[in-house]
C-alpha positions in Angstrom: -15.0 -4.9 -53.9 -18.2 -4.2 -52.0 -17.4 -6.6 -48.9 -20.7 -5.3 -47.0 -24.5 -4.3 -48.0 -27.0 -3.5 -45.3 -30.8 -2.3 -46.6 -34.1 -3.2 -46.4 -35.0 -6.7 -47.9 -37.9 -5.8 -50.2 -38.0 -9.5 -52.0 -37.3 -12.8 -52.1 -37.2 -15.4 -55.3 -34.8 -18.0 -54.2 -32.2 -18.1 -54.4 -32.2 -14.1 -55.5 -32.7 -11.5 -52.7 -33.0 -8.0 -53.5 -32.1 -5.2 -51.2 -33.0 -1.4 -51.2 -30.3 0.4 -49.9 -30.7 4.7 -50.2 -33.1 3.9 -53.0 -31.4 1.4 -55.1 -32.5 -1.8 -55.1 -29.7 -4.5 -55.4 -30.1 -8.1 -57.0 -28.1 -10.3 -54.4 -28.1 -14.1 -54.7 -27.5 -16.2 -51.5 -27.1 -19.9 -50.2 -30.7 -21.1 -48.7 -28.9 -21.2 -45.3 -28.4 -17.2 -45.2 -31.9 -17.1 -47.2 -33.9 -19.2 -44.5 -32.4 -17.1 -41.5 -33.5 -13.9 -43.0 -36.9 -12.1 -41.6 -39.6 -10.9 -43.6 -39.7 -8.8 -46.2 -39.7 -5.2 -45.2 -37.3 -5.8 -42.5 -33.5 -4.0 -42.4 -30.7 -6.7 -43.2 -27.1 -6.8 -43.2 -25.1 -9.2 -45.9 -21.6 -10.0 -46.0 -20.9 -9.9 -49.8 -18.9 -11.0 -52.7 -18.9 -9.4 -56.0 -18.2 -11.9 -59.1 -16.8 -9.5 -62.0 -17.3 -11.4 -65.4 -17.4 -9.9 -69.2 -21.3 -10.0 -69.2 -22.2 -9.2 -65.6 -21.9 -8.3 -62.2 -23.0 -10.7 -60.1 -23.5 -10.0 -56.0 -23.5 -12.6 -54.2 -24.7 -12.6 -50.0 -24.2 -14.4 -47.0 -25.3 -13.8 -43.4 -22.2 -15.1 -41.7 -18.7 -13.7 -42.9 -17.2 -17.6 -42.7 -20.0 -18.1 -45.5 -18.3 -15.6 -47.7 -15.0 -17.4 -46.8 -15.6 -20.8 -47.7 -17.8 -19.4 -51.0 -14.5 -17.5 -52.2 -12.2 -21.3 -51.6 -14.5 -22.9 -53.3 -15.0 -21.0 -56.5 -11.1 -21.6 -56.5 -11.4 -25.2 -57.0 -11.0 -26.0 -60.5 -14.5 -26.9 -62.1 -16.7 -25.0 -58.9 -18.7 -21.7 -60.5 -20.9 -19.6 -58.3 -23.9 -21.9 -58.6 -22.4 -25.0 -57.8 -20.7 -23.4 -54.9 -23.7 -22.0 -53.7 -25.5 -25.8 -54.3 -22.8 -26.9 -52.1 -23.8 -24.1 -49.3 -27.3 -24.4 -49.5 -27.0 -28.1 -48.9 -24.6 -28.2 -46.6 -23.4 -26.2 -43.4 -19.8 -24.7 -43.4 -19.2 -27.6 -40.5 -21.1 -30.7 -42.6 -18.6 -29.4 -45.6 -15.2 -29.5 -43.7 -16.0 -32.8 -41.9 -16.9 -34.1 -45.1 -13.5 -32.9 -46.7 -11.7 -34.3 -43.4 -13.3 -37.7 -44.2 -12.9 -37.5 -47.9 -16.5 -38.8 -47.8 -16.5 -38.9 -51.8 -20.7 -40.8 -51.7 -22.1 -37.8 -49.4 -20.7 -34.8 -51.7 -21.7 -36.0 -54.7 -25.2 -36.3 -53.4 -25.2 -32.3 -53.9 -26.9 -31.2 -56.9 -24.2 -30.7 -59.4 -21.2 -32.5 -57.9 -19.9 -36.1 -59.5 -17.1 -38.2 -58.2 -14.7 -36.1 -60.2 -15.4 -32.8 -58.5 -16.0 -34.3 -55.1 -12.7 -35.4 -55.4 -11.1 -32.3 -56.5 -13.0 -30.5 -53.8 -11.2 -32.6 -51.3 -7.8 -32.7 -52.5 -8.2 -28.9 -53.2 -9.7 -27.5 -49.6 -8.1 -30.4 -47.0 -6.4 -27.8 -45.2 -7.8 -25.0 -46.2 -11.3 -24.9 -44.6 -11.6 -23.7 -40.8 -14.0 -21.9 -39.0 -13.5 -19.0 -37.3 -13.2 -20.3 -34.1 -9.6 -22.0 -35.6 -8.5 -18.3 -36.1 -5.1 -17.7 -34.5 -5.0 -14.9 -32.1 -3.4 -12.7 -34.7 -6.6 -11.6 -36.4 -9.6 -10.3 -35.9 -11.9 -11.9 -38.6 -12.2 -14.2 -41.0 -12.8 -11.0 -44.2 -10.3 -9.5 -43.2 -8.0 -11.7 -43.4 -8.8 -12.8 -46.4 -9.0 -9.1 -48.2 -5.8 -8.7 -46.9 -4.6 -11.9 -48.3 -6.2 -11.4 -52.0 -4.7 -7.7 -51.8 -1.0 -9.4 -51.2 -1.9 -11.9 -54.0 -2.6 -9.0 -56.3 0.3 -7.2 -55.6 2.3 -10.5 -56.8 2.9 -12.4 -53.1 2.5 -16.4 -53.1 -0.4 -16.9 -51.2 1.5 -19.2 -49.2 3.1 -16.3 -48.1 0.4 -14.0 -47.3 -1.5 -15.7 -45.6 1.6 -16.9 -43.1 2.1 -13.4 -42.7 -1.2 -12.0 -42.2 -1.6 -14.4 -39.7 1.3 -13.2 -37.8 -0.5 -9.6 -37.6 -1.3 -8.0 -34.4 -4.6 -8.1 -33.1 -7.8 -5.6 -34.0 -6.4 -3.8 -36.9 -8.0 -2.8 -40.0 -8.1 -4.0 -43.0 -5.2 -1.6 -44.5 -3.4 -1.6 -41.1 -3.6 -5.3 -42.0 -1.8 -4.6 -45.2 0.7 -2.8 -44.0 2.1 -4.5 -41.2 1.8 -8.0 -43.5 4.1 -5.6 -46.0 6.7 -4.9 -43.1 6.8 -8.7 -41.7 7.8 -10.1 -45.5 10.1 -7.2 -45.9 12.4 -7.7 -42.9 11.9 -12.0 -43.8 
């Protein structure tokens, strides 16, 4: 997973980006929030990123803020939400417009986003009520948002409920890596 690209912004195309990093240059598409924070072309950046695997492509996907990259990954979970209408739904709204929106099951003002109808507005809410919080709603166990939820897909991979992981995870001591992570998650569900 490439979780991090810094280089030097060379273009912009809404919503495609495209970043020269040791001579490469890297197609990365992003929300218009993370696009309309960026400085001019020329100038080093930073992107927190998601790669989308699929049987015709690689698709790279960035984000200026790491809770970006959070709520992008729960909502391409929701049954129906691809990358474009997830990043339709960030581009229109901010991470805290979304979850108050979700929170008030406000069904008219999400299906005002290009690409969402009553049906997925209301799959959206029924699938992220409890699952969208900021990073300031972080228990003290962790130390950011990717890395808890790396460490959460890597225990989902190796066959955990999520349910689990993520209690677990959350239990963690403070600071750690991301395979430090890991490990004492392992431990905690071991000795459960």
């Amino acid at each position: 997973m490439i979780s991090q690209i810094s280089g030097v912004l060379i273009g912009k195309a809404p919503p495609m980006l495209v970043l020269e990093v040791n001579g490469i240059a890297y197609e990365v598409e992003a929300p218009m929030s993370t696009i309309y924070d960026l400085p001019e072309v020329g100038q080093k950046v930073t992107l927190h990123t998601h790669l989308l695997v699929r049987e015709d492509a690689h698709l790279l996907y960035g984000f200026n803020k790491s809770g970006e990259k959070t709520v992008f990954r729960q909502l391409l979970k929701v049954n129906g939400i691809g990358a474009k209408i997830a990043l339709a739904i960030l581009s229109a709204l901010s991470m805290d417009e979304l979850k108050s929106l979700v929170d008030a099951e406000d069904i008219a003002r999400l299906t005002k986003v290009p690409g969402i109808g009553r049906k997925t507005a209301e799959r959206l809410i029924l699938e992220l009520r409890d699952k969208l919080t900021g990073p300031d709603n972080l228990p003290n166990g962790t130390s950011s948002p990717s890395i808890v939820d790396d460490a959460i897909s890597a225990l989902v991979s190796l066959g955990y409920s999520e349910r689990e992981a993520r209690a677990c995870v959350l239990r963690v001591d403070e600071g750690l890596t991301l395979s430090e992570t890991i490990r004492q998650t392992l431990q905690l569900i071991s000795s459960s």
